[in-house]
N, C-alpha and C positions, 0 to 999 in steps of 0.2 A: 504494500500500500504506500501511495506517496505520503509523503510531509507536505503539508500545508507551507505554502511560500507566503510571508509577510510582506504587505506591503511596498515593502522600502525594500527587500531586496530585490521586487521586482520594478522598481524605479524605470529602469531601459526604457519599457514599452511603452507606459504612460504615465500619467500624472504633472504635477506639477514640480517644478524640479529648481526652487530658488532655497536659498541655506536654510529659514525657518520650518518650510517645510517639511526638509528631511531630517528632525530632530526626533524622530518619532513615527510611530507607525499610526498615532492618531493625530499628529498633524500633519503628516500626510494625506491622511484618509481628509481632515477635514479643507484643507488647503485643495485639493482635487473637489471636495463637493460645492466647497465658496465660488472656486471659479467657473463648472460647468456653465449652468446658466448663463453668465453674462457672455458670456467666449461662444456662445450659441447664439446669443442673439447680436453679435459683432459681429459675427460672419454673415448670418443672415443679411445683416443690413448691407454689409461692405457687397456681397455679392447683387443685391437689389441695386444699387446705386451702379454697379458697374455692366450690370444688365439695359437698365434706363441708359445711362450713359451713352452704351455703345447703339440702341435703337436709335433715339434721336439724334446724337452727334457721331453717329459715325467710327465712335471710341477712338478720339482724339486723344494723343499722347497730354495734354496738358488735363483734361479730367481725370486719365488715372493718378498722376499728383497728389493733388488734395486726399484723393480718397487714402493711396497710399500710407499721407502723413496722417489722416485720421484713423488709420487701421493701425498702427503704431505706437501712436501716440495715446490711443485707446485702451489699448494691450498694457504701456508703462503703467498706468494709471493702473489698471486692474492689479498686476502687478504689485505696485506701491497698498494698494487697499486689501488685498491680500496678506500680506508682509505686515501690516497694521494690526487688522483682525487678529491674523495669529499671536504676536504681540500681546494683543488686548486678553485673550482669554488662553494662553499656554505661558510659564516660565520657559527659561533655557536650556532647560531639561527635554524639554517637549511635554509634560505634565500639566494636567488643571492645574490652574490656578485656583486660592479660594475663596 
């Protein structure tokens, strides 16, 4: 029978992969479950935008731009509010806080 793989040593494949994250196999777990949602709905939006885009303009090299830097720029930000969060409710340990 296998062994159960935790989390964090299966890091490779997915999840979120910035230092707070990987203190732990539950802020892993919750740093992966903070970010889904919004990373879902950033993609959705970045890909509607460059759908539109390319209908009416032809997908002109200066409308991918912007979007690019909002797809980016979007991600830091999650990022940074991630790294917060965990922060907010894990020690250095990766343990509750109480």
């Amino acid at each position: 029978m296998l062994h159960p793989i935790s989390a964090k040593e299966n890091f490779m494949n997915y999840g979120v992969k910035i230092k707070a994250a990987m203190r732990s196999d539950h802020t892993f777990t919750e740093a992966t479950k903070f970010m889904a949602t919004p990373l879902i709905i950033i993609g959705i939006l970045f890909i509607t935008f460059l759908i539109i885009s390319f209908v009416f303009n032809h997908a002109n090299a200066f409308q991918w731009s912007p979007a690019m830097m909002l797809f980016f720029i979007s991600n830091l930000l999650l990022f940074n509010l991630t790294q917060d969060h965990l922060n907010k409710f894990f020690d250095e340990d990766g343990n509750l806080k109480n």
